[in-house]
Structure formats: C-alpha cells, structure tokens
N, C-alpha and C positions, 0 to 999 in steps of 0.2 A: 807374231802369231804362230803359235802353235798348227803343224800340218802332219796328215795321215801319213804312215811310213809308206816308201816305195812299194808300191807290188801290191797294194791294200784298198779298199775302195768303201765308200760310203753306198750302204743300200736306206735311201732315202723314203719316207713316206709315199711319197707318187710312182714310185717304181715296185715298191712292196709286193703290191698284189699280182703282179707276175711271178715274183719267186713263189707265191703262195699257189698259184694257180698249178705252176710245173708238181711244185712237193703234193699239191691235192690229186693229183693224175697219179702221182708216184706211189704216195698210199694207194689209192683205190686198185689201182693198177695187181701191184702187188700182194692187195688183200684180197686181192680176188683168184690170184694163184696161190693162196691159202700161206703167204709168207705174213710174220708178225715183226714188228719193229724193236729194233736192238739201240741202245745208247752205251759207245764204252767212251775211256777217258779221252781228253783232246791232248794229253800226253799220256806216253808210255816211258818204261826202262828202253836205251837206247839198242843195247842185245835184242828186245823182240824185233825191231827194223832187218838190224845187221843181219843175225839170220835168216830170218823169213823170208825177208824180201832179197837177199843175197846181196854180196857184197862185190858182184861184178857189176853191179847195176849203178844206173847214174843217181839215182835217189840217194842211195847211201854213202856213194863214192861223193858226190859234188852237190845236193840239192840238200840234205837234210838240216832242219832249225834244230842242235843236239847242243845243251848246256850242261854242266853242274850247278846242281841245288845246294841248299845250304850245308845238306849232307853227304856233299862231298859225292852225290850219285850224279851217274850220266841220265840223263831225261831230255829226250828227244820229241818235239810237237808231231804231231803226227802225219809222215808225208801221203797216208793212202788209209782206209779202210778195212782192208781184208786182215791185216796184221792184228789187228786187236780186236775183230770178230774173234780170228781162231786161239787169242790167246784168251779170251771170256769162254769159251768153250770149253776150254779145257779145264780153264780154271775154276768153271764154278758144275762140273761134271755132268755137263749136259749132252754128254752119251750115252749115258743113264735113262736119258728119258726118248721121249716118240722118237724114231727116228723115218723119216729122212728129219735133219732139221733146218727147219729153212727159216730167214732171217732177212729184212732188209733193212735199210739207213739213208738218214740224211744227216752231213754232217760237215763242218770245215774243216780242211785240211791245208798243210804248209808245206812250201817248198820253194827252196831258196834260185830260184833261175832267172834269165833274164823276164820283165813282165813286157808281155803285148796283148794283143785281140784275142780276148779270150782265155786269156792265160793268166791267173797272178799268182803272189806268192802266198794270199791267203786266200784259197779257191773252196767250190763246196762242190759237194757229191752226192748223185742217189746208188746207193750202191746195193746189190741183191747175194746171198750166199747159200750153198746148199749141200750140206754135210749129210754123211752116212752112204750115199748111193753111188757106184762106181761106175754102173754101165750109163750107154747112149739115152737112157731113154732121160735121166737126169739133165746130160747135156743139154737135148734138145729142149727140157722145160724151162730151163735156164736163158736160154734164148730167144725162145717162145712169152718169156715173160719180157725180154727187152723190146723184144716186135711191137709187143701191145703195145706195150710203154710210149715206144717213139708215134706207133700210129694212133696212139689215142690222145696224144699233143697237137695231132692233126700234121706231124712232117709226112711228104711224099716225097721227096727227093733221096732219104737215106738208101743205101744199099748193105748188102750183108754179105760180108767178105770170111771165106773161112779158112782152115785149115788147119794142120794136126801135127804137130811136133814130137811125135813120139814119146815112147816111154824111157825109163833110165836103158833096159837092156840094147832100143835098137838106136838111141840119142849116142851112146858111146862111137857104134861103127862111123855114124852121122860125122859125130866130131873129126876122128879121124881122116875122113875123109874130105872135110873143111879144112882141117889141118895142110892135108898136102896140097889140097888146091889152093890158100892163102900165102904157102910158104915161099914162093918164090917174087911175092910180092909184098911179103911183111914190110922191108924198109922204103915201100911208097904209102903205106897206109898212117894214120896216126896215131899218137903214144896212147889213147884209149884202145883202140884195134891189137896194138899190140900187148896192153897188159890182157886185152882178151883173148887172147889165141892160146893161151895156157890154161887160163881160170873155167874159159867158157867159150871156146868160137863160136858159137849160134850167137851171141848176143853183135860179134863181130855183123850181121847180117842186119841188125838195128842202126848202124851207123848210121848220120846227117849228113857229115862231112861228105862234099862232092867231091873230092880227090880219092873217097874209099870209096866209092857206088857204083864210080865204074868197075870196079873188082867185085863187089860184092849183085850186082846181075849177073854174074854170068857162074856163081855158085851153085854148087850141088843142091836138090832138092832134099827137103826133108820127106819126102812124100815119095822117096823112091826108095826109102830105105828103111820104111815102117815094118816090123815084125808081122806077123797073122794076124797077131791077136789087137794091135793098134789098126792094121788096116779094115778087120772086122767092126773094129768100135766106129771108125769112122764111115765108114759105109753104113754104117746103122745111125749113124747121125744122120747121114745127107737124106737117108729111106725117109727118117721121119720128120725131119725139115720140108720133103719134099709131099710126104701125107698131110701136111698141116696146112700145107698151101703159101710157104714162106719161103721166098726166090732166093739163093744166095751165090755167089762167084765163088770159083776156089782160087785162092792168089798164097800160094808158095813162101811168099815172102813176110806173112805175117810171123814174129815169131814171141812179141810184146816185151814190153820192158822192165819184166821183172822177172826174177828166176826161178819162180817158186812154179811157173804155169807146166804143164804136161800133157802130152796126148791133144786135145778139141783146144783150139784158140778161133776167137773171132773179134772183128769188129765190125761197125756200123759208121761207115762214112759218108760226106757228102760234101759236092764242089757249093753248094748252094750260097755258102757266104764270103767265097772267095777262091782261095786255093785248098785241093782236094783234105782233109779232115778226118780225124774220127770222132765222132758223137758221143760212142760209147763202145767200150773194151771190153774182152774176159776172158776165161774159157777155165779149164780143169788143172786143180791144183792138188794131187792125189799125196803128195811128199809133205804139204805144210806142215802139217801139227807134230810130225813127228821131226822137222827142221827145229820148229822150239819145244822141242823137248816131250811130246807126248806121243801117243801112238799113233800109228798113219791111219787117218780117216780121211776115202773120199772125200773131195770137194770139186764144186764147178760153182763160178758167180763170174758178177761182172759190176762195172762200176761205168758212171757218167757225170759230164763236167758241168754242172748248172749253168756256168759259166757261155759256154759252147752253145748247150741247148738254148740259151738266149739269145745270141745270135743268129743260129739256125732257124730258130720258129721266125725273128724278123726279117730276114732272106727269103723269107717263104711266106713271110705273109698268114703266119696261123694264127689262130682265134685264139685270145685271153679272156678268161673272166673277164666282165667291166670291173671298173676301179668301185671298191664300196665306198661309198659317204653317203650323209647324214640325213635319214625318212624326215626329219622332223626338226626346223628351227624354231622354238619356243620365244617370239619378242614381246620384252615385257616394255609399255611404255611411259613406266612411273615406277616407280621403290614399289608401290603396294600391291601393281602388277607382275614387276619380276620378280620378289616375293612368291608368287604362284606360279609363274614359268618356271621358279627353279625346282617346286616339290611337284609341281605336273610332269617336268621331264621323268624325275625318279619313277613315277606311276608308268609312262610312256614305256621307260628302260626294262621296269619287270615283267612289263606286258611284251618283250621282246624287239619292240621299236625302241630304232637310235637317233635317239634325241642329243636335241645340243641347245643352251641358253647363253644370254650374255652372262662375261665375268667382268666388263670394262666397263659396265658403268657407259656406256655408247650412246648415243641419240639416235631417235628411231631408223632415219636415214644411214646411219653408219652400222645397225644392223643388219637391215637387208642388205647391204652392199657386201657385208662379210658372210653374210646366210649364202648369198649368191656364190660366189668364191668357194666357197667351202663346200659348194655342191648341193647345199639342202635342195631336196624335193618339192619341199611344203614347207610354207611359215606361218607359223599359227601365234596369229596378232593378239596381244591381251591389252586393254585397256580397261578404263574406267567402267565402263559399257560394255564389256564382256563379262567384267568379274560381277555388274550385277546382272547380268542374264544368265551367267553357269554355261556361257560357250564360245569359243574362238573364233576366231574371222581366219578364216583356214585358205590360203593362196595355195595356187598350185605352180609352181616356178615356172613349170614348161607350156602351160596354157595360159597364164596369165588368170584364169579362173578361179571366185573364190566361192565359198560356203560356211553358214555358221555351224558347226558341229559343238555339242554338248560335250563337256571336259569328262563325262562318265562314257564317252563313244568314243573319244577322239583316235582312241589305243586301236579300236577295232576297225576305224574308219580309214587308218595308215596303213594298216595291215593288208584290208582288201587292195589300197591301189598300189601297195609294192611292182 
C-alpha cells in the first residue's frame, strides 16, 4: 500500500472545517485592515530564496526542496512566503500603483527538517506584507493586524515579544562587537556558529544548539548599539503599540531566522501547548527587493504556522465554527419516490439548502441510519403517500419531531430552522 511522504499529512473531511475556520478569521481579519489577497507560485527560480532569504540562514543552507527541471533550471518549492510576494511585486510593477501596498496569503510551503508537533515538511501559512512605508507607524499596523488576528481566534495566552535589530549602518559596529565577544570561544561553538561568525554573527544568536547558548546569553545587545535614527523608530513603535492598548516584552534576543529582516522584529509566543513557542513572526525588511534585484522598498509583515495555530487554539480551548453538514436528507422509499428526492434535492440546492439523497439503491432503514452519520438535520421521507399529496413527512433528527411540509415550501421551511 502506497503511503504519504514523511513530514506530510492528510487534512481529512472531519477536520477541514477548522482549517477553514482559522483562514475565514485570517481573511476577515485582514480585510479589515484593508489588505487584499495575493497567490504566487508554489515554486520559484531557486536564486530568488538564496538571495532574499540569505544564504547564512538554515532554510537555504539545510531545509530547502531545490530541484532541476527538465530544463536544466534550479526550481526550489517554496520554503516561506515573503520571497515571492517581493519577487510579484516587482515583477509585475506594482509600485506604480497605490501605495502603501498591502497584501495577504494563505499558502503551503516546504521545508526539508526533522517533522514533529506542529512542524512538517509540507506546512501552511497566513502570512501579511506591507510595502512602500518606512516609518513606525507601518510597523505598528503590521502588528496591530496580527493582534487582531490571534485575538479574534479567541487565543489568550499569546504574548508579544519585541525588538529591533538595527539598520545596515549601526548592525555593522553590532557585528563587530559579536565578533570580539564570540572569538575566544569560536572552537566550543559548532560548525554552523562558526560558518556564521564571518557571513553574519547575529544569526550566531539564533543558535539551538545547548553547547552554543551558554555563550550566546551572555552576548552584547543589539539595542545598545542602535544609531538615533533606529532608536527613534523604535520608540515610536513601542509609543504606538503602547496607544493601541497592545502589551508587548522587549526580549533582546529576538533576532529571526532569516536575513532579510532590519530594524522592528517580533513575535507572538505562547507555553499554552507545551514548551515556550512562537505563533507567529515578523518584523521590517527595508533591504529585500533591492537583494533580488530591484530598488529598496520599505517593507514590514509577518507570517504564521496553521499548523501551530491548531494546536494552540486546542490548549486553549478556543471556539471553532461547528462542523457543516447536511440541512436536508431526501429518502426516497421506491424508484418512483427517489426519482423525486433526487430532482427535489436540485430545487433544495438552488434554493441554497444542502441536500443529500440516496446513490445506493439503500432500504429505508439503511437510509436513515446513513442520514444519521452524516449528520443530516432533517429527513424528509417520500413515499407513495407523499408524492400523491405534494408533501414530505419532514423528521427533525434532534427532536425526533415530524411535519408534513409541501415540496413548493420545503426550501423555505429548512431555511427558517437552520
């Protein structure tokens, strides 16, 4: 028997409508801080990753699904989202038009790492982006639109952890001064740490590895060596986080794991489904577009793991849509009855009620019993004695209650007891 690859998961009819529930919050969510919805491909050229997302980072160093095609091109599944927002951006000159431009998504993404709780190698995302606008007040909408997000899922446990990483001119002194502080302990750290100490030491600061954490707590701040002009932005972020009414820690140590990010980084964590977590990432990536190749345009977004969020809302206990199934099981209890169940369902369907009829050829009993299962509401019995009176013996599943309803009402008669 054929089985799903590692790292890969079947989303099954009875669990659907939770993924559907999160993405209905995630639209609304989003359409309501006036972003519209973006689809680019689930492959890219494998150069838009490498660069964008840099090549110190473990995505592109150890996680990425990067092939040749038949012609001989590198084509890369796509390990994140933001990379091929800014490469549709660019490419199709949408700087030209409104700007700020804002943009959200839902989408899979891939990535080659070990799979656990919450984590696979074919994961999905709601991710938000927001081009043209450099200052604070961007950041904080950005942010502002993940608050909602999470609290309109119903999580209370998340927290909002900030901080700010400087721009290219005062990230340099930073490094240097990572530099001397790593250097006398390069050969206890490991061989990622040290391809990083040249490429990028701040990323050194992302390490897992327990043998490098001890060294990397007791590292310089990036927040001690912010220029005016990043410490200015950041204090106008925390001003208007803090006018919004949205509580956040500042924790030094964020620095995120890709290299594209600049100045405002944040996440949203929470112990709620185990051990400490983030929900959802982001912050200001002011260097992108002009890393693949076009001119530097502002940007600040952020991105979250469906995945994650599913577990989270279950540690917490939050409200899902109910599951939908079927207003209306049509049994017919002869050929010349279901004969009519089955061009009555059609009437049911344009009238906006979801109907369902037998396909099996069933005996009365093996009907209801799958009507049951299947969830219907209402069974509306057609027999001999109904098709000569023009109306249904109408059950109500959860009352046990029935009524004859005329097949010209039945549509309007489902509708009221939704």
């Amino acid at each position: 028997m054929l089985v799903r690859p590692k790292g890969t998961k079947d989303m099954l009819p009875e669990e659907a409508y939770r993924w559907q529930y999160i993405e209905k919050i995630a639209r609304e969510t989003a359409e309501a801080f006036a972003f519209r919805e973006i689809r680019t491909p689930v492959f890219e050229y494998t150069e838009l990753f490498s660069r964008g997302v840099g090549d110190t980072s473990d995505i592109v160093n150890k996680e990425m699904y990067t092939f040749l095609d038949k012609g001989n091109r590198s084509i890369t599944l796509r390990p994140e989202g933001t990379a091929g927002v800014a490469r549709a951006f660019l490419e199709n000159g949408l700087a030209g038009g409104a700007m700020p431009f804002k943009a959200y998504y839902l989408i899979s993404a891939f990535r080659y790492e070990r799979p656990q709780a919450g984590r696979l190698r074919e994961f999905h995302q709601f991710g938000a982006e927001l081009y043209g606008a450099d200052g604070a007040y961007a950041d904080a909408e950005a942010i502002s639109l993940a608050d909602a997000f999470l609290k309109n899922l119903g999580l209370k446990q998340v927290k909002l952890r900030l901080n700010s990483i400087g721009c290219a001119h005062c990230r340099a002194k930073y490094h240097e001064a990572l530099k001397n502080y790593f250097a006398p302990h390069l050969d206890e750290m490991c061989s990622d740490c040290k391809a990083r100490f040249e490429k990028n030491p701040m990323r050194m600061l992302d390490c897992k590895e327990e043998g490098c954490k001890r060294f990397t707590a007791g590292a310089p701040k990036m927040l001690d060596y912010l220029c005016n002009d990043c410490k200015t932005h950041f204090g106008k972020v925390k001003e208007l986080l803090g006018a919004s009414g949205i509580a956040y820690e500042i924790d030094p140590s964020i620095v995120r794991g890709l290299d594209y990010y600049s100045r405002t980084v944040f996440e949203f964590v929470t112990s709620a489904a185990g051990a400490q977590g983030t929900v959802l990432g982001g912050g200001r990536y002011d260097t992108l577009l002009s890393e693949i190749g076009g001119k530097n345009v502002p940007a600040v977004g952020f991105a979250a793991g469906m995945e994650r969020l599913l577990m989270v809302m279950d540690a917490e206990n939050a409200p899902f849509d109910r599951e939908k199934t079927t207003d209306c099981y049509l049994l017919g209890m002869d050929e010349r009855s279901r004969e009519k169940a089955f061009t009555l369902a059609r009437e049911l369907r344009r009238a906006g009620v979801s109907a369902e009829t037998d396909l099996m050829t069933r005996s009365v009993k093996a009907q209801f019993k799958y009507a049951d299962k299947a969830g219907a509401r209402f069974v509306a019995v057609l027999g001999e004695a109904e098709l000569t009176e023009g109306a249904a013996e109408v059950k109500d599943m959860k009352t046990s209650s029935s009524e004859k309803i005329k097949f010209g009402e039945l549509a309007q008669y489902l509708l009221q007891r939704r």
